[in-house]
C-alpha positions as CSV (number, residue, x, y, z in Angstrom):
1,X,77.5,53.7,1.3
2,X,80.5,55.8,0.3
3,X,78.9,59.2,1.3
4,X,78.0,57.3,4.9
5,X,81.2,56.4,5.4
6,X,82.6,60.1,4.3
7,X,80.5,61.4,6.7
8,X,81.8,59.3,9.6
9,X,85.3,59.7,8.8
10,X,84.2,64.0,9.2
11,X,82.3,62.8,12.4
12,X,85.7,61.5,13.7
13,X,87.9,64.0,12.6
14,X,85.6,67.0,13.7
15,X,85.5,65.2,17.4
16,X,89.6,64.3,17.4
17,X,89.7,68.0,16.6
18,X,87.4,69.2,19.6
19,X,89.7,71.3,22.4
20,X,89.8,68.9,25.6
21,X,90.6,70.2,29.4
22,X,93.6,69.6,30.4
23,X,94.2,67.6,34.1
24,X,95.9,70.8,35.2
25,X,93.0,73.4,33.4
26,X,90.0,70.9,35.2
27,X,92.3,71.2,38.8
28,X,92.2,75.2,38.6
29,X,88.7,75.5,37.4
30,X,87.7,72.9,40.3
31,X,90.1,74.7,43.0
32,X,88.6,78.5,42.0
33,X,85.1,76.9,41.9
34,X,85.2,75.4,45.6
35,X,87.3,78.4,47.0
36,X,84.3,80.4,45.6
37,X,86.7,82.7,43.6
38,X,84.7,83.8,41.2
39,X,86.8,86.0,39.5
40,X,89.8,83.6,39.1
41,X,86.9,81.4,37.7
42,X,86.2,83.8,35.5
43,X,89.1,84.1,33.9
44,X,89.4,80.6,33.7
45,X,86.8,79.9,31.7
46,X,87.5,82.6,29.7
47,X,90.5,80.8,27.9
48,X,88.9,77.8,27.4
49,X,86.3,76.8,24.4
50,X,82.9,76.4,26.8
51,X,80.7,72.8,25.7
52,X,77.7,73.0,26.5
53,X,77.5,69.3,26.7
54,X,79.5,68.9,29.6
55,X,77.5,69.5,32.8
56,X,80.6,70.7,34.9
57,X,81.4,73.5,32.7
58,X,77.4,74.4,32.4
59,X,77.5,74.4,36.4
60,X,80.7,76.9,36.1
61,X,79.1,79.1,33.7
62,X,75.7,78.7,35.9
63,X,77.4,79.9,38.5
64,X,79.0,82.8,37.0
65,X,75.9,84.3,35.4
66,X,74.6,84.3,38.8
67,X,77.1,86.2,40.5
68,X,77.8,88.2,38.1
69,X,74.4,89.7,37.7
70,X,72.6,87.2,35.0
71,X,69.7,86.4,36.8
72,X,67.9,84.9,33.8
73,X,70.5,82.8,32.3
74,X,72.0,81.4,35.5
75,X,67.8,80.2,36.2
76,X,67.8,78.7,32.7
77,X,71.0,76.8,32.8
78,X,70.1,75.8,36.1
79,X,66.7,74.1,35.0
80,X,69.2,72.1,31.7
81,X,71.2,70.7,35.1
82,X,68.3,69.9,37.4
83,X,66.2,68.0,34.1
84,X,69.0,66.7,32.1
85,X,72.3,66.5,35.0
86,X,70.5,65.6,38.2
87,X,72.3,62.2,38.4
88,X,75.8,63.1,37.6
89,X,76.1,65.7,40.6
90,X,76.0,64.9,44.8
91,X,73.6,66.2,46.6
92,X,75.4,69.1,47.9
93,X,75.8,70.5,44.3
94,X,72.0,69.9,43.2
95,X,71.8,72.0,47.1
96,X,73.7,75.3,45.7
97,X,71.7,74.7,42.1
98,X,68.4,75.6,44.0
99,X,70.2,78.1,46.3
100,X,71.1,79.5,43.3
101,X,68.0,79.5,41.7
102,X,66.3,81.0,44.6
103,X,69.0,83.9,44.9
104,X,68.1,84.2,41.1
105,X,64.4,84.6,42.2
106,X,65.0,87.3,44.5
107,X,67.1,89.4,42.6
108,X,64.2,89.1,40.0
109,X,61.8,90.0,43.1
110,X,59.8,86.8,42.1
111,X,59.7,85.9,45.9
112,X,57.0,83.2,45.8
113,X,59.6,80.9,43.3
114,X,62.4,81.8,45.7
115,X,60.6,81.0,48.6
116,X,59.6,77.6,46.8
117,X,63.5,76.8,46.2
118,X,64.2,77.4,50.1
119,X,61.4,74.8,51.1
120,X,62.7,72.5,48.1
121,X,66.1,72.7,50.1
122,X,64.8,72.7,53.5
123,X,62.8,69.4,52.9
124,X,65.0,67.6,50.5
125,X,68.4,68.6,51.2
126,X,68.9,69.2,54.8
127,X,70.9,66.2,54.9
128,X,73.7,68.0,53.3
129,X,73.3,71.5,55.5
130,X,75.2,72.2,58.8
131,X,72.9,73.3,61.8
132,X,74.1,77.1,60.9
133,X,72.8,76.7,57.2
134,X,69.5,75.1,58.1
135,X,68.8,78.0,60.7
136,X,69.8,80.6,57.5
137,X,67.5,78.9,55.9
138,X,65.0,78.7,58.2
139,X,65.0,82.7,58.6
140,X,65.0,83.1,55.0
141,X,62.2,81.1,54.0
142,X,60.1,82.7,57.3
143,X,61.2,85.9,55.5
144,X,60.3,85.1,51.9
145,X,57.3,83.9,53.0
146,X,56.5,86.5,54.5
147,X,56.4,89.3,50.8
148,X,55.3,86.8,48.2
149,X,52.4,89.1,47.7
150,X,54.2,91.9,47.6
151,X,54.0,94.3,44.5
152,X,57.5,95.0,42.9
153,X,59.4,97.5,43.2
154,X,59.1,100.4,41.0
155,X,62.0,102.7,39.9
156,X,61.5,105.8,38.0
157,X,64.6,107.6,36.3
158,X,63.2,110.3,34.3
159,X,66.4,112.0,34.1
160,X,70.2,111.6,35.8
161,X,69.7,112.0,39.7
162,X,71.9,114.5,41.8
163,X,71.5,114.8,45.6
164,X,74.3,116.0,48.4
165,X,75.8,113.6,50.3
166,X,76.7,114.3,54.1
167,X,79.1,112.1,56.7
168,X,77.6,111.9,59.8
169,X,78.9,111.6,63.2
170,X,80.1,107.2,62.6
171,X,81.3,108.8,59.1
172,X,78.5,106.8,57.2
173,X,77.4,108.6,54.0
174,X,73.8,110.1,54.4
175,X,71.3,110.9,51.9
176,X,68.4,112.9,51.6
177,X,65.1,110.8,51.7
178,X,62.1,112.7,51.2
179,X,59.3,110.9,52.5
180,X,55.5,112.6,51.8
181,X,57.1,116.0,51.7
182,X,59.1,115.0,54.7
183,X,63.1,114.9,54.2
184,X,65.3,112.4,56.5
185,X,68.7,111.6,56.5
186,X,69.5,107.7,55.9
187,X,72.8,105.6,55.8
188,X,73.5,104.6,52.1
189,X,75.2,101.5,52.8
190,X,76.8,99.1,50.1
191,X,77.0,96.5,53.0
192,X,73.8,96.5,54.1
193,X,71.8,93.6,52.4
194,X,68.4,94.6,53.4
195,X,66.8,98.3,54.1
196,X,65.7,99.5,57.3
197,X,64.2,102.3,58.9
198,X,63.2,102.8,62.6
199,X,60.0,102.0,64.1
200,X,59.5,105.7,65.3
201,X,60.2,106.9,62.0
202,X,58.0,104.4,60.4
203,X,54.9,104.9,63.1
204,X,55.2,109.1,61.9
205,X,55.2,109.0,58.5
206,X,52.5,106.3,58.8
207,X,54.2,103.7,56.8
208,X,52.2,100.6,55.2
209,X,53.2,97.4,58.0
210,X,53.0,93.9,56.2
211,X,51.9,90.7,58.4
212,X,55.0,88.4,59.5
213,X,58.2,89.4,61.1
214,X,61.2,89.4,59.7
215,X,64.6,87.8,61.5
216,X,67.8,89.5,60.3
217,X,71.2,88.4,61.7
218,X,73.5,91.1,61.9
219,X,77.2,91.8,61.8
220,X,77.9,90.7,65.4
221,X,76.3,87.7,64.7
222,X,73.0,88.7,66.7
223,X,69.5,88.4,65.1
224,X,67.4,91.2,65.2
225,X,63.4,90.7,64.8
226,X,61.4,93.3,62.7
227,X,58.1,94.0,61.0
228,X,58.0,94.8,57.2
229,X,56.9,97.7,55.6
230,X,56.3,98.9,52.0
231,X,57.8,102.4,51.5
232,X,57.4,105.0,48.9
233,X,59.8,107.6,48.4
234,X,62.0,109.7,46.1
235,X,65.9,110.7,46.1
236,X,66.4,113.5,44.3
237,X,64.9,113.0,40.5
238,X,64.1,109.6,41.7
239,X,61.1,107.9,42.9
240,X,61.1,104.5,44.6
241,X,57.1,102.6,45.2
242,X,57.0,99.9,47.0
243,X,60.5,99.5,48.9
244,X,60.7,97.1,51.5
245,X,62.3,97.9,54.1
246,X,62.5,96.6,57.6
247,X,60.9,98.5,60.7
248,X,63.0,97.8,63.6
249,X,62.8,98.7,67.2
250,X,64.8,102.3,67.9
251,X,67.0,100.8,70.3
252,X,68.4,98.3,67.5
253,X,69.5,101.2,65.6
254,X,71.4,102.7,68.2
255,X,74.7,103.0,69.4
256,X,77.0,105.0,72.4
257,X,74.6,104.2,74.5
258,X,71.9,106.8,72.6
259,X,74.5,109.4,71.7
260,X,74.4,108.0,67.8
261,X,71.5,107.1,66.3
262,X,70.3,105.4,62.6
263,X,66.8,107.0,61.5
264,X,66.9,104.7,58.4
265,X,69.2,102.7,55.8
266,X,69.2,102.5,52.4
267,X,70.7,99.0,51.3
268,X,71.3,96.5,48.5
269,X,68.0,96.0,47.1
270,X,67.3,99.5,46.3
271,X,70.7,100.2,45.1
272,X,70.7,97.3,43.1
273,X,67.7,98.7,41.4
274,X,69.7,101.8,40.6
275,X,71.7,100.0,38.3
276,X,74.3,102.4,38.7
277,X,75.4,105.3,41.1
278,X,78.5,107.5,42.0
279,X,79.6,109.1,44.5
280,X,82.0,112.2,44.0
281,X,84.2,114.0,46.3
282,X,82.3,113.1,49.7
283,X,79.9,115.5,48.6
284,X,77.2,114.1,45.9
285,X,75.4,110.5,44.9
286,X,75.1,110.5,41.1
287,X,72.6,108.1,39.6
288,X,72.3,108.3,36.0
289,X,69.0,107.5,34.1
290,X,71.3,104.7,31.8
291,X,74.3,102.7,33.2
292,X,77.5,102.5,31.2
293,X,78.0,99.5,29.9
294,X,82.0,97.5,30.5
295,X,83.9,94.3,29.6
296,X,85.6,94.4,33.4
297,X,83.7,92.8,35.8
298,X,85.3,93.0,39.4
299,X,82.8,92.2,41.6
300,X,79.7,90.1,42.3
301,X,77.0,89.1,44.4
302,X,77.1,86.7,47.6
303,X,73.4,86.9,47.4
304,X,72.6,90.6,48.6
305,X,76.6,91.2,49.6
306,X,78.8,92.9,46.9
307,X,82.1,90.8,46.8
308,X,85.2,93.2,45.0
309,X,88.2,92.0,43.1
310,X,91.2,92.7,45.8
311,X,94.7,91.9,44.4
312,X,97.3,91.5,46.9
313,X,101.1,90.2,46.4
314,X,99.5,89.6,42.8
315,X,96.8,86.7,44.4
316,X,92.9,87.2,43.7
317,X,90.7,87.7,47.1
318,X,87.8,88.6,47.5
319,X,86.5,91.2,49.7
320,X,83.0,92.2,51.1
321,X,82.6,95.6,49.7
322,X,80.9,98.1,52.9
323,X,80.5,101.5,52.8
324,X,79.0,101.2,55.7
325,X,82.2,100.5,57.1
326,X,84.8,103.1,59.0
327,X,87.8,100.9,57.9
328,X,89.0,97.9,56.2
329,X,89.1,94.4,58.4
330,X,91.2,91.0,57.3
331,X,89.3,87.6,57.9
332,X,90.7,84.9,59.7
333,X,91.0,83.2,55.5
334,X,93.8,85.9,55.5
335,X,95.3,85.2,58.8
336,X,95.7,81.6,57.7
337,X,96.5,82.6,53.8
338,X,99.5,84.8,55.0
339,X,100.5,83.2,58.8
340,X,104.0,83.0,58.3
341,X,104.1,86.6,56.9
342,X,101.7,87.9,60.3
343,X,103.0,86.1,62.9
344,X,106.1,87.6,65.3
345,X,105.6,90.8,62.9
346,X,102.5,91.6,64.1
347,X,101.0,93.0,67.4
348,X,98.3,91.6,69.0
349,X,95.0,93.0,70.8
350,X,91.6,92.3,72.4
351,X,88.7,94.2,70.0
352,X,85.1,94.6,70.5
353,X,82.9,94.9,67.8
354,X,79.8,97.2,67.3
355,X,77.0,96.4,65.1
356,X,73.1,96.2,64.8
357,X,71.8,94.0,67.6
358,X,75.3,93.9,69.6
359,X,78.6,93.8,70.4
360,X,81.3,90.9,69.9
361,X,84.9,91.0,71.1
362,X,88.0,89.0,69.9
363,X,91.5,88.8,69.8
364,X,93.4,90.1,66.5
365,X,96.7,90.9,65.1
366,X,97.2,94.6,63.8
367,X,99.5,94.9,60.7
368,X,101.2,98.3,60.6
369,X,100.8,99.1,56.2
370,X,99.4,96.6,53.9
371,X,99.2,97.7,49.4
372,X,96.3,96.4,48.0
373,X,94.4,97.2,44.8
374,X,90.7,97.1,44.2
375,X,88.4,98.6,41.7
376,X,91.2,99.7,39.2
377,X,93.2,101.6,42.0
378,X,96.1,100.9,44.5
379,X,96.7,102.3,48.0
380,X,98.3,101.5,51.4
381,X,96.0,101.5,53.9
382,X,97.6,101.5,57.9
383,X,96.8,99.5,61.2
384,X,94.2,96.9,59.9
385,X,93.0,94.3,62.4
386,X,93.2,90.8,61.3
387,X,91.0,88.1,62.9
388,X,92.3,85.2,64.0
389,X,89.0,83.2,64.7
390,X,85.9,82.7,62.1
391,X,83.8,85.8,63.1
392,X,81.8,85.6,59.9
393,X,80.3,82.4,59.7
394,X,81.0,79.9,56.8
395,X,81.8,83.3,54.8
396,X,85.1,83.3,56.7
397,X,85.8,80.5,54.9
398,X,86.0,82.4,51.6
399,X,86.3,86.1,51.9
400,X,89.3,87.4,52.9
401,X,88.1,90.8,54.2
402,X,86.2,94.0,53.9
403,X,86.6,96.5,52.4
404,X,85.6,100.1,54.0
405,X,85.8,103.6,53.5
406,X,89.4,104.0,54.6
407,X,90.1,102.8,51.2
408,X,87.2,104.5,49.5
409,X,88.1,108.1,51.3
410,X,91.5,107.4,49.3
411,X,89.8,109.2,46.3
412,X,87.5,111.7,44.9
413,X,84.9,109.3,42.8
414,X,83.6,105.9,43.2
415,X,81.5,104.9,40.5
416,X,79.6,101.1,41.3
417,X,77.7,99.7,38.5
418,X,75.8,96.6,38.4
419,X,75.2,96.4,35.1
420,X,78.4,95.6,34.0
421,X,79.4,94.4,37.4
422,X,82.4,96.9,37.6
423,X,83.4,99.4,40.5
424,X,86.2,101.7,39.6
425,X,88.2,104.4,42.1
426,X,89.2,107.6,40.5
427,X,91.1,111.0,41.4
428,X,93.0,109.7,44.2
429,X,93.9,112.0,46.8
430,X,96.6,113.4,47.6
């Protein structure tokens, strides 16, 4: 009896002991978690002793891991919510659980479970999806649907990986793709979610077309239909089985009316595969056989887009991160964020917007010099346009730009690694 009674005085005293949130630490680890500010969450959780009893902390750290490149352990502390936690969220949590999951899927290239998690949401949790989100969702599960049987893709590194870069006439990085002996210049583009090549490309080098089509919106907010095809190819020491990319139609891919046009695009799945790359002084893409491994993560994944870490007037934001983008653009989340500071100091003009599939126009504000720092660097960038009106969907609602190569020209290396989910900037300019 007396060693019972020991025991539950320990029992009480170990639990009296036990670190409990604050009302303030729960407010900021709620705020950075529905502002999807990933990297003030973070931080956040970070200085705070993480119990794995407590299903909103599990959803936090869920969350992380799956931004932050954790496929596997985001998927397994997602099932511990869905079997164990199911009743204590709303439905529009147990929604971005499966989202989540799905996004986990694909990263993992298990496309049949992804697909499964979109239907699972489409069927059961419409309810709590706006008419933009269910159409998404729609398109994605079309899409997913459409390479479940598709083998996965295959990456071979024997050795580090050196190939010239070259701008070409939009200032988009091009690489060398060698294609059955064949070599073509394609767009390596951090912004670009998906890979794409041209339908008279494809039809040449007699490229491998998959049933379904696939429905891609695109920046200007058009979608753009396309076949899939499986591509095999190398990049330098590199070689790359069983890409997919999307075939579109030429006239998607180009621009000035015909005076520039896109042969092919190298995007986020295959870069992602990488694990790491570099680009140094405009003129080479380095991609070594075994990433570095870091404690600084400053970006992460919106699904297939790269968020960075942008600090400005010492606030967190994040930013898209596109190198397939001439300059840096603000979001209408900025334009509110800073309205005092923008408006009677800044010009205004009418801008139309270029993009796969179309053209948009809108009114914006120009600011003359802005400071910002991203990727371990800091550098004024001049004249950025600053939308006024959502132009991005509900992503306006949380990113507060992108970021393009006006700031990435600023130096001699970029080094993005998705390992440790870190880009750095190096050798700035002068």
């Amino acid at each position: 009896m007396k060693k019972v009674i020991f025991y539950l005085i320990v029992l009480v005293l170990i639990t009296s002991c036990e670190p409990k949130l604050t009302i303030e630490q729960n407010h900021q680890l709620s705020k950075a978690y529905s502002e999807r500010n990933y990297f003030k969450l973070d931080h956040l959780m970070s200085k705070i002793e993480f119990d794995k009893t407590n299903p909103t902390l599990l959803l936090y750290q869920a969350t992380l891991d799956n931004v932050f490149n954790k496929p596997e352990e985001s998927t397994r502390l997602i099932n511990i919510l869905l079997k164990k936690h199911c009743d204590y969220f709303n439905d529009t949590i147990i929604k971005d659980l499966y989202s989540m999951r799905s996004e986990n899927a694909n990263h993992l290239q298990d496309y049949l479970s992804a697909f499964n998690d979109e239907n699972i949401i489409l069927s059961k949790y419409s309810h709590v999806c706006d008419s933009s989100e269910i159409k998404t969702r729609k398109e994605d599960s079309s899409n997913l649907g459409n390479i479940t049987n598709v083998p996965q893709m295959d990456i071979i590194k024997p050795i580090d990986s050196k190939v010239s870069l070259s701008r070409d006439m939009a200032g988009l990085f091009n690489v060398p793709v060698i294609i059955d002996n064949d070599t073509v210049d394609f767009v390596f583009d951090t912004g670009a979610s998906i890979s794409v090549i041209a339908k008279s490309l494809a039809e040449k080098m007699g490229i491998k077309i998959l049933a379904g089509i696939e429905q891609v919106e695109t920046s200007t907010g058009k979608t753009v239909k396309g076949e899939i095809g499986l591509l095999n190819f190398k990049l330098g020491n590199i070689e790359v089985k069983n890409s997919v990319f999307i075939v579109f139609p030429d006239s998607a891919l180009s621009f000035g009316n015909g005076i520039y046009k896109i042969r092919g695009v190298i995007g986020f799945p295959i870069m992602y595969a990488f694990q790491e790359f570099i680009i140094k002084d405009d003129q080479f893409l380095i991609i070594p056989q075994k990433p570095e491994l870091s404690d600084n993560r400053n970006f992460d994944l919106d699904g297939s887009s790269p968020v960075i870490m942008v600090t400005y007037k010492n606030d967190t934001l994040p930013f898209y991160f596109d190198s397939g983008a001439n300059i840096t653009v603000l979001t209408s989340l900025f334009f509110n964020t800073y309205k005092n500071e923008i408006v009677g100091t800044c010009r205004t003009e009418k801008r139309t917007t270029e993009g796969v599939g179309g053209t948009a126009k809108s009114e914006i504000y120009i600011i003359d010099s802005i400071n910002i720092a991203a990727g371990n660097s800091e550098c004024q960038l001049d004249s950025l346009s600053i939308s006024t009106k959502n132009l991005m969907g509900n992503d306006d609602k949380y990113i507060y730009g992108n970021l393009g190569q006006d700031y990435i020209n600023k130096f001699s290396e970029m080094k993005v690694n998705f390992t440790s989910m870190n880009i750095s900037f190096s050798n700035k300019k002068k």
